[in-house]
C-alpha positions as CSV (number, residue, x, y, z in Angstrom):
1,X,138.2,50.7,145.3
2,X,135.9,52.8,146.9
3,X,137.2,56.6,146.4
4,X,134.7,58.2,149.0
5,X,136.7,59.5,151.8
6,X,134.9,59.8,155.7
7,X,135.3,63.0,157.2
8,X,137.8,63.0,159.9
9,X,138.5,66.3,160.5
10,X,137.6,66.7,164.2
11,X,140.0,63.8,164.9
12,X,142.8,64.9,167.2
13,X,146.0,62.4,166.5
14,X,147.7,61.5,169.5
15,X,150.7,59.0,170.8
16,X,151.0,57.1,173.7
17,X,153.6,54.4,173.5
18,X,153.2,52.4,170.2
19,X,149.5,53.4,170.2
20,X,148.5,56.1,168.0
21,X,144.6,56.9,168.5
22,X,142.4,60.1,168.3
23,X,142.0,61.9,171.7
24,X,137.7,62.1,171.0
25,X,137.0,58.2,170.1
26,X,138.6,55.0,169.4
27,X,139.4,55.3,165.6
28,X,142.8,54.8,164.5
29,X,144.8,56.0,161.5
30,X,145.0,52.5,160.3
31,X,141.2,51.8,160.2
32,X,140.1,55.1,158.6
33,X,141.2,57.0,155.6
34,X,141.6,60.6,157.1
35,X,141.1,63.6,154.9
36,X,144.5,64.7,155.8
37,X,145.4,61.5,153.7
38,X,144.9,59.0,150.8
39,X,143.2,61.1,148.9
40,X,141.8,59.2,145.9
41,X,142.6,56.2,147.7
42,X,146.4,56.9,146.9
43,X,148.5,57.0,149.7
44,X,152.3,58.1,147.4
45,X,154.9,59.3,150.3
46,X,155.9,63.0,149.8
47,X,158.1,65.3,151.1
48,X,155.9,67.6,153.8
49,X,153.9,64.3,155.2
50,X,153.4,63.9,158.4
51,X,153.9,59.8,158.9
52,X,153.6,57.0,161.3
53,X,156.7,55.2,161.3
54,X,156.6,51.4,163.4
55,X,159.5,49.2,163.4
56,X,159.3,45.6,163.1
57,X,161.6,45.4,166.6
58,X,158.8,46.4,169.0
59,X,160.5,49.9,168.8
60,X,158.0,52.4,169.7
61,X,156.1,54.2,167.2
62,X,156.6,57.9,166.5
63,X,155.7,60.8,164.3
64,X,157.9,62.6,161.9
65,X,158.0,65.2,158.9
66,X,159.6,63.9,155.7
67,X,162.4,66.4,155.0
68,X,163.7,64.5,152.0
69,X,162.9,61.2,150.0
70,X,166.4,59.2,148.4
71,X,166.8,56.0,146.6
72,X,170.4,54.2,145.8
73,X,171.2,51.0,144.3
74,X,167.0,49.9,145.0
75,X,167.3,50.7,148.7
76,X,165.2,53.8,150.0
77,X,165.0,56.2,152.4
78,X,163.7,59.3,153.7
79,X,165.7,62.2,156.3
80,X,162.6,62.9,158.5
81,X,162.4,64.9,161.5
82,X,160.7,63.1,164.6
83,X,157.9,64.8,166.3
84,X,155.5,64.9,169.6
85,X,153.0,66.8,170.5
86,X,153.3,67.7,173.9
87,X,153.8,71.3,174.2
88,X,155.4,71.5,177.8
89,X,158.2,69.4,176.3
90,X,159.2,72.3,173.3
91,X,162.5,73.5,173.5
92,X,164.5,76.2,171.0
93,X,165.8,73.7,168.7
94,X,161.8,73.0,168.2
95,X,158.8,74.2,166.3
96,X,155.1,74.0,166.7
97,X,153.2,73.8,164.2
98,X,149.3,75.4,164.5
99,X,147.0,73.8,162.3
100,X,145.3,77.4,162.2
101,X,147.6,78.0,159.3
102,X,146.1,77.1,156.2
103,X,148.8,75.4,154.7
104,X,149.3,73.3,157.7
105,X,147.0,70.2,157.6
106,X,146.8,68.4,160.9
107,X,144.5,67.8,163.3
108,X,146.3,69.0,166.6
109,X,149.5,70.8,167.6
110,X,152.4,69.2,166.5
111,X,156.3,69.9,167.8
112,X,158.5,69.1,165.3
113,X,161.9,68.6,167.0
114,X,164.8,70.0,164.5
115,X,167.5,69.0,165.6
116,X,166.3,65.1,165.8
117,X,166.8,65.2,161.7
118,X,167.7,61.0,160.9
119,X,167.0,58.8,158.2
120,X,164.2,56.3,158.1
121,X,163.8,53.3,156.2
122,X,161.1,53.6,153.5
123,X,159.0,50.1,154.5
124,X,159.1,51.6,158.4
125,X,156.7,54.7,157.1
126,X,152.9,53.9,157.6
127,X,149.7,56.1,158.0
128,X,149.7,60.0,156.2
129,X,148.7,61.9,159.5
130,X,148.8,65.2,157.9
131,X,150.9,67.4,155.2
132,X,152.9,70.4,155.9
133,X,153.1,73.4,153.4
134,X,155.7,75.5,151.9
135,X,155.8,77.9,154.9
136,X,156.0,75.6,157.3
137,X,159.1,74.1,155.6
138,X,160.2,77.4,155.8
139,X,159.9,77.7,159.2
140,X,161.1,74.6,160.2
141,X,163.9,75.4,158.2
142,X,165.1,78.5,160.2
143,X,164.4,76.5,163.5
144,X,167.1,74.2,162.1
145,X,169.4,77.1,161.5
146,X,168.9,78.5,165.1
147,X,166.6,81.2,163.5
148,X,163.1,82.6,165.0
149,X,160.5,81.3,162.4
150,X,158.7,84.5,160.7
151,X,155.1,83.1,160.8
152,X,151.9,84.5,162.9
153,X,150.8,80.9,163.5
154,X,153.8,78.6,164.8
155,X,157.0,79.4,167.3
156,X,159.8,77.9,168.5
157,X,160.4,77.3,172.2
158,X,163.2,78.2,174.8
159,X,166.3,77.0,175.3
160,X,167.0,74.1,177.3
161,X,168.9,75.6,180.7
162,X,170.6,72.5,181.9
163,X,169.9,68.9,183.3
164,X,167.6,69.8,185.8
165,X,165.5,71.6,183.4
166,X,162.9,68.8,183.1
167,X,162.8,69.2,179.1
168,X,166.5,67.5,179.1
169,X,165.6,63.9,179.9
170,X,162.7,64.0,177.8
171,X,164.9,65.1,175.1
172,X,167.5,62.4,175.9
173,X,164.6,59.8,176.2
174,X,163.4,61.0,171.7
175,X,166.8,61.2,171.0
176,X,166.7,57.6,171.7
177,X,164.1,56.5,170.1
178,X,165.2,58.6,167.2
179,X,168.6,56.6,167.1
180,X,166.3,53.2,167.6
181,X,164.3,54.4,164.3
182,X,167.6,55.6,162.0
183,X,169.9,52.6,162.8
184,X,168.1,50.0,160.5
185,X,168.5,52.4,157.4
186,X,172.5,54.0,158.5
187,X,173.5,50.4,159.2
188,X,172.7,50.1,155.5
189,X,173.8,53.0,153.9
190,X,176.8,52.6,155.5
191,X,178.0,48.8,154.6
C-alpha cells in the first residue's frame, strides 16, 4: 500500500443531497485520501472524527461528529452528532466550528447541531472528513448543556423564535434525516 498521502488541504467539503464534493474541483472524499484522514493508510474510527455516514436505503448522506464509540453482544455503534454547514441555518442549540483553531482539522465551517445527538450504525460511517480536538469537545459540550462555548474561534447561534423563523423547518427537515440515520441501529438495540 502506498503510504504517500496527496495534499488536500485547500479542499472545501461540502453536501448537497447525497453528494459530498469539494466546492473548488470535482474530487470526492471517496477518490482521495485527505490529509484530514487515513493517515498511514489507516482509516480506525475515533471519537472526534468528522464522518460521512450513507445508508443503504437511499437515505441521504450527512455529516456528523463521533461523540462516543459502543460495542455489545458483536453489534456496534457510535452516539454522533449530525452536522451542516450552512451558517444562515445555526441556531442556539448549535456550534460552529472555525477551522482557524488549531485543534480543529477541517477544511470549512462546520455546524455541529447538539441537540440532534443519535446513534449510528458502525457499517453506515464512511470517509474521515476531518478530526475535532479536545476544546472543541469542550465546546460542543457546553452547547449541549445550553452553555456559551468559552473559545475565541467558534460560537453558538440564536435561539430559534418560533415557526415562522425560517431556521424551524430546516431544523424539522435534519431532525428527520437524523431519525432516518438512528432508526437502523435503535431498532437494534432495542429488540
Amino acid at each position: 500500500m502506498d503510504k504517500t498521502q496527496t495534499d488536500h488541504t485547500e479542499h472545501q467539503w461540502a453536501s448537497q443531497g447525497e453528494d459530498v464534493s469539494c466546492v473548488h474541483c470535482d474530487c470526492r472524499p471517496a477518490s482521495v485520501q485527505s490529509t484530514l484522514a487515513c493517515v498511514g493508510g489507516e482509516d480506525e474510527i475515533k471519537q472526534g472524527d468528522v464522518r460521512l455516514v450513507r445508508m443503504d436505503d437511499g437515505t441521504p448522506s450527512s455529516i456528523v461528529v463521533i461523540i462516543q464509540l459502543h460495542e455489545e453482544d458483536g453489534y456496534a455503534w457510535a452516539n454522533v452528532m449530525h452536522c451542516h454547514d450552512d451558517l444562515e441555518m445555526v441556531t442556539s442549540m448549535d456550534l460552529v466550528l472555525n477551522p482557524a483553531s488549531a485543534t480543529c482539522k477541517t477544511t470549512s465551517y462546520l455546524v455541529v447541531q447538539t441537540d440532534l445527538y443519535s446513534t449510528c450504525d458502525m457499517k453506515n460511517i464512511h470517509e474521515c472528513l476531518g478530526t475535532i480536538g479536545d476544546h472543541e469537545a469542550e465546546c460542543v459540550s457546553r452547547v449541549f448543556r445550553n452553555q456559551q462555548p468559552t473559545s475565541d474561534h467558534h460560537w453558538a447561534g440564536t435561539r430559534l423564535t418560533g415557526k415562522d423563523d425560517p431556521r424551524w423547518q430546516f431544523k424539522v427537515d435534519q431532525g428527520e434525516n437524523t431519525r432516518l440515520v438512528q432508526q437502523a441501529s435503535l431498532k437494534r438495540l432495542l429488540t
